[in-house]
LOROVEX-33868 format. One record per residue (C-alpha): residue number from 1; z, x, y. Coordinates in Angstrom, 1 decimal. Example, Ala and Ser with C-alpha at 12.3 -4.5 7.8 and 13.67 -1.06 7.14 Angstrom:
<gulums>
[1, [7.8, 12.3, -4.5]]
[2, [7.1, 13.7, -1.1]]
</gulums>
This chain:
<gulums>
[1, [89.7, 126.2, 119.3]]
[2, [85.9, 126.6, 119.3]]
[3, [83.5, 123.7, 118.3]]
[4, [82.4, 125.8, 115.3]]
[5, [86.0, 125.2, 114.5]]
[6, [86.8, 121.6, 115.2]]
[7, [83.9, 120.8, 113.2]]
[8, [85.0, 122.7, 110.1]]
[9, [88.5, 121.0, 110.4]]
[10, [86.6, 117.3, 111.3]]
[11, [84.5, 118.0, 108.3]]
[12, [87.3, 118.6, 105.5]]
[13, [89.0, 115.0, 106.8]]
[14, [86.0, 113.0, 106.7]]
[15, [84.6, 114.1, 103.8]]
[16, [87.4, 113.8, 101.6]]
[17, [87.6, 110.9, 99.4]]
[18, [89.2, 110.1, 96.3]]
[19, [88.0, 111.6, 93.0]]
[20, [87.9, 109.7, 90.0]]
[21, [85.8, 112.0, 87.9]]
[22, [87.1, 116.0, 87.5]]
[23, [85.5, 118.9, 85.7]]
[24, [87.3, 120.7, 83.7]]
[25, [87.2, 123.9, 86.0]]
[26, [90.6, 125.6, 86.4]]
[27, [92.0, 125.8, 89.4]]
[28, [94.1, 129.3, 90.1]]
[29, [97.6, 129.5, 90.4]]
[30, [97.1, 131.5, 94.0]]
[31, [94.8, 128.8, 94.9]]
[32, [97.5, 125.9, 94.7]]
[33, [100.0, 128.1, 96.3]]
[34, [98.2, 129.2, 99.4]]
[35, [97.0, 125.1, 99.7]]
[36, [100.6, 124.5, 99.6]]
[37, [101.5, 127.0, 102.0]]
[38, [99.1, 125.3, 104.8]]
[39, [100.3, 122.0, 103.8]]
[40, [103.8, 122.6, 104.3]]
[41, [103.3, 123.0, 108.2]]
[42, [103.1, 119.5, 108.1]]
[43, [105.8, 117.7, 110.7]]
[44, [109.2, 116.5, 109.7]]
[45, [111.9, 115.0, 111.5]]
[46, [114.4, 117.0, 113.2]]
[47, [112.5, 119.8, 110.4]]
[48, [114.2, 118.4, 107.6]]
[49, [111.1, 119.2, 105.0]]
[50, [112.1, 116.7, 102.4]]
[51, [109.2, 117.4, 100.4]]
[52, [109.1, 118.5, 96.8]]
[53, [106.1, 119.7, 94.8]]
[54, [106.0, 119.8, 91.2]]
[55, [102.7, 121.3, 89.6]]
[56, [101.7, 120.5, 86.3]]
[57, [99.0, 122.2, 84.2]]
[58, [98.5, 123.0, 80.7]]
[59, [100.8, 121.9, 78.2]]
[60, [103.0, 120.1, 80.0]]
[61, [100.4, 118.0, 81.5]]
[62, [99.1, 116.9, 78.5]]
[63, [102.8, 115.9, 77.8]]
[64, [102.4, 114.0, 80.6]]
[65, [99.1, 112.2, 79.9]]
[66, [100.2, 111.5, 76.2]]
[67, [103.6, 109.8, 76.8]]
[68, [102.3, 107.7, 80.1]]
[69, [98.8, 106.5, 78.4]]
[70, [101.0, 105.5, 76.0]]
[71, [103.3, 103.8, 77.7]]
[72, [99.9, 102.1, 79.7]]
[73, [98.7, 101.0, 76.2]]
[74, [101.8, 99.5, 75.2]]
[75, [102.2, 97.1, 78.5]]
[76, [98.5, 96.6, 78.1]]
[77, [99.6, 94.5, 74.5]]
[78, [103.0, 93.4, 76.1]]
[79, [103.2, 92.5, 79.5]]
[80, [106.1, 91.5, 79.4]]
[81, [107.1, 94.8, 79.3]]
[82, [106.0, 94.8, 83.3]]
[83, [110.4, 94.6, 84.0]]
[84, [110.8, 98.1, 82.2]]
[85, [108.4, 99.8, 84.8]]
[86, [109.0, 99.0, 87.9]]
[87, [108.3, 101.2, 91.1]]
[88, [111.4, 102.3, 92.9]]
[89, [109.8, 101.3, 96.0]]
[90, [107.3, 98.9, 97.3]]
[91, [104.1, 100.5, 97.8]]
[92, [102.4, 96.9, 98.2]]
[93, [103.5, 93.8, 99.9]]
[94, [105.0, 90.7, 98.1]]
[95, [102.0, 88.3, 100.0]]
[96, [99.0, 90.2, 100.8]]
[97, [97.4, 88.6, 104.2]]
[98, [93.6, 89.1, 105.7]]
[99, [92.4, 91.3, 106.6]]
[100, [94.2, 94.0, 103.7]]
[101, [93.6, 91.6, 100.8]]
[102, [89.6, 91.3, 102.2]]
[103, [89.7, 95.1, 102.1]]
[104, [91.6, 95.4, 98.5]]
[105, [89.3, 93.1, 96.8]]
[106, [86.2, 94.7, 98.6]]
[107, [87.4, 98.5, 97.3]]
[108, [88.5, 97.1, 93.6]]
[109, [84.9, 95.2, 93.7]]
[110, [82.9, 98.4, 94.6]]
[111, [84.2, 100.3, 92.7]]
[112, [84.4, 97.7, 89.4]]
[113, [80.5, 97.0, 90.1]]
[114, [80.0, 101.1, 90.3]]
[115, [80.9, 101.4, 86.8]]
[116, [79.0, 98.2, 86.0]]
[117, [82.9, 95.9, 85.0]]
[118, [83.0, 92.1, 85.5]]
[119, [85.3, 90.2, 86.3]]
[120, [87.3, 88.9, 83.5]]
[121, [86.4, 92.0, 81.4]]
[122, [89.6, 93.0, 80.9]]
[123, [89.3, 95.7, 78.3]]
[124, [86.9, 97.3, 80.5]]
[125, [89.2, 97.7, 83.4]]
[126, [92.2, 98.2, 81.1]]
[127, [90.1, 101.6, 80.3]]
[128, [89.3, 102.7, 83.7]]
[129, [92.7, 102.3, 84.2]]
[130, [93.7, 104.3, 82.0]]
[131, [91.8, 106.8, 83.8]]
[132, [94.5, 106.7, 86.2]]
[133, [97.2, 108.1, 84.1]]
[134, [94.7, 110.7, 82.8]]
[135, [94.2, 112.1, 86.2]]
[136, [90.6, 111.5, 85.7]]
[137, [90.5, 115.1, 83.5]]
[138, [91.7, 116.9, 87.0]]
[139, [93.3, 119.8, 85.5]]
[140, [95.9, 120.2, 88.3]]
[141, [98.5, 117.4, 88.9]]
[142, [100.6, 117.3, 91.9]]
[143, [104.0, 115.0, 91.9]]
[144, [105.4, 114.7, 95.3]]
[145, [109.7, 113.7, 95.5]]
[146, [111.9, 113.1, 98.1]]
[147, [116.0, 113.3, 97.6]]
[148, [116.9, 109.5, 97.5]]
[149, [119.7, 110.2, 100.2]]
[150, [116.8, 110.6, 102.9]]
[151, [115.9, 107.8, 104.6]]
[152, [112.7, 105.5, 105.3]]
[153, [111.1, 108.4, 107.3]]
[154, [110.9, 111.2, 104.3]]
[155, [108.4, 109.4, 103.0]]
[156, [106.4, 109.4, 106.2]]
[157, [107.1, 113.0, 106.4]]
[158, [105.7, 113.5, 103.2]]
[159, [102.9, 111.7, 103.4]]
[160, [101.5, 113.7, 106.3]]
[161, [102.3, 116.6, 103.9]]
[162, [100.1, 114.9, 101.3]]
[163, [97.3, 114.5, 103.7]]
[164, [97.6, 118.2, 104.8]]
[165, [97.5, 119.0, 100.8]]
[166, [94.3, 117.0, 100.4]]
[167, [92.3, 118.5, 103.7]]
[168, [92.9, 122.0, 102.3]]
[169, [92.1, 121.5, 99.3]]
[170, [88.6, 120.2, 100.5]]
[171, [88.8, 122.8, 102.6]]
[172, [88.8, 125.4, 99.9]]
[173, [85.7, 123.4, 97.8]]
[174, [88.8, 121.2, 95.8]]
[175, [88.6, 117.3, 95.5]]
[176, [91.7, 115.5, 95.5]]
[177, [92.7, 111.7, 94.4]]
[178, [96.2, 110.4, 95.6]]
[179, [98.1, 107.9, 93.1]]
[180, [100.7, 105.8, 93.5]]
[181, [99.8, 104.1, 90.2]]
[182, [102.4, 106.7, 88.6]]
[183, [105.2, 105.1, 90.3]]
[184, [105.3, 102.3, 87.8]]
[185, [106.1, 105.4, 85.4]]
[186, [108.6, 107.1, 87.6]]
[187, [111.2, 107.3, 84.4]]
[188, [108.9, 109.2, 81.9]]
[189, [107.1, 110.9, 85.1]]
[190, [110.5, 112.6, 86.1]]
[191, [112.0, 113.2, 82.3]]
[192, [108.6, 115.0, 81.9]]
[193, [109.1, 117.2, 85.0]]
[194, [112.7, 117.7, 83.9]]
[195, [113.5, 116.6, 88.0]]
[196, [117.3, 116.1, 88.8]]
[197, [118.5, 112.3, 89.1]]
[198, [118.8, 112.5, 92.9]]
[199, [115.3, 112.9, 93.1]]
[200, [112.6, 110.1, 93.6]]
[201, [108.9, 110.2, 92.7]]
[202, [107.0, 109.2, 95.7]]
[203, [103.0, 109.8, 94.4]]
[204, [100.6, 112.2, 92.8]]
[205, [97.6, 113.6, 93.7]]
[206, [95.2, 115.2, 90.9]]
[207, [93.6, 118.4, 92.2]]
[208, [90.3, 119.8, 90.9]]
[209, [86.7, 119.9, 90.9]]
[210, [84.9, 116.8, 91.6]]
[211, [82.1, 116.0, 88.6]]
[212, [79.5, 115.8, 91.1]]
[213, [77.1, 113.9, 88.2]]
[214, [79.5, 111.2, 87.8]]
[215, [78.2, 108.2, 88.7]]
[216, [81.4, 107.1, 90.0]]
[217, [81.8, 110.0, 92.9]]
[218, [79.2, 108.6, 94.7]]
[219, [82.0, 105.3, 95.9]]
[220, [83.4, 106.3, 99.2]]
[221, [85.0, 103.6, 100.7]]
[222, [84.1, 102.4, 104.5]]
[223, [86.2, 102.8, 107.3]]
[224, [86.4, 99.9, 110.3]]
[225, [85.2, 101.1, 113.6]]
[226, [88.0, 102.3, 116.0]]
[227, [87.3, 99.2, 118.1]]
[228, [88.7, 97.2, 115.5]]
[229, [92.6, 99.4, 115.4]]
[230, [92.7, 100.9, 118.9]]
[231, [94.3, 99.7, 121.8]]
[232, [93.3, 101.6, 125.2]]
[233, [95.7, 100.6, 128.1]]
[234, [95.5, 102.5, 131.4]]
[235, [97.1, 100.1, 133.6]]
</gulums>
């Protein structure tokens, strides 16, 4: 590999971020595919390729949107609703601990102060989101399942799938935005996609063209320095 070529491969990691405004651009059927075709070189244990990809356009992803957002809405007025949706699995710990919860507040913060939401303005942040579970207008949304008879490690299969999805979509012009907020959903999520029962929703990702006037596309979150994650030992 040339350094024409690491730099084209560095440059569609690092300058991915996640999207939270879309144009309404399609995004070709052929287009997806070959994406998916890249991304599925991703590793696997033992090659077991756990992933499943369902891609939802059109129709049925207004289905999708309508029955969700109004599911959303309806919490919203009732939490105590919260028991019917829960996530099959924890994305999030039960006690958040420094320095994640510094970093979680920081990104919710930015991002709130972006779109000019204070704190305690909860119909404001109800809306935005909202914007979750309307993929942000991406026309394109990818639902990612595992079988629930694989263990612990699909899901880190998968996820490296995910990332390969997301650096060849940018890699093609495309802007992604992974979503675990759908997981809360996972019952209407996988009636809409008609998925089997042994099946388990793991995240989504909307796929499209970033609005590159939105206000909100210009949040890109820091990273720490590798100083602060690394451990070099050589003795």
């Amino acid at each position: 590999m040339n350094l024409d070529q690491v730099r084209l491969v560095d440059n569609a990691i690092s300058t991915r971020h996640s999207v939270r405004a879309f144009l309404n651009t399609p995004v070709s059927q052929e287009t997806i595919k070959d994406i998916l075709t890249v991304a599925s070189r991703a590793p696997s244990g033992t090659n077991t390729q756990p992933w499943k990809v369902y891609v939802v356009t059109g129709q049925k992803r207004a289905e999708m949107i309508e029955r969700v957002c109004a599911a959303q809405i309806e919490l919203f007025n009732n939490p105590a609703l919260a028991s019917e949706y829960k996530e099959t699995f924890s994305y999030y710990p039960e006690t958040w601990i420094s320095p994640y919860i510094d970093r979680r507040r920081e990104n919710g913060w930015g991002l709130y102060g972006l779109l000019n939401i204070q704190k305690g303005e909860k119909e404001k942040m109800a809306a935005q989101q909202l914007r979750n579970y309307q993929l942000f207008d991406a026309p394109v949304a990818l639902y990612f399942t595992v079988n629930k008879a694989m263990g612990i490690g699909s899901k880190m299969d998968i996820s490296m799938m995910i990332q390969n999805v997301m650096t060849a979509a940018k890699a093609r012009g495309l802007d992604t935005c992974p979503q675990a907020a759908w997981n809360h959903f996972h019952p209407i999520v996988m009636d809409v996609l008609q998925a089997p029962e042994d099946e388990e929703l793991v995240c989504a990702v909307a796929l499209g063209f970033a609005d590159p006037d939105h206000i909100v596309n210009t949040f890109i979150t820091p990273r720490v320095p590798v100083e602060d994650f690394a451990v070099f030992l050589d003795e």
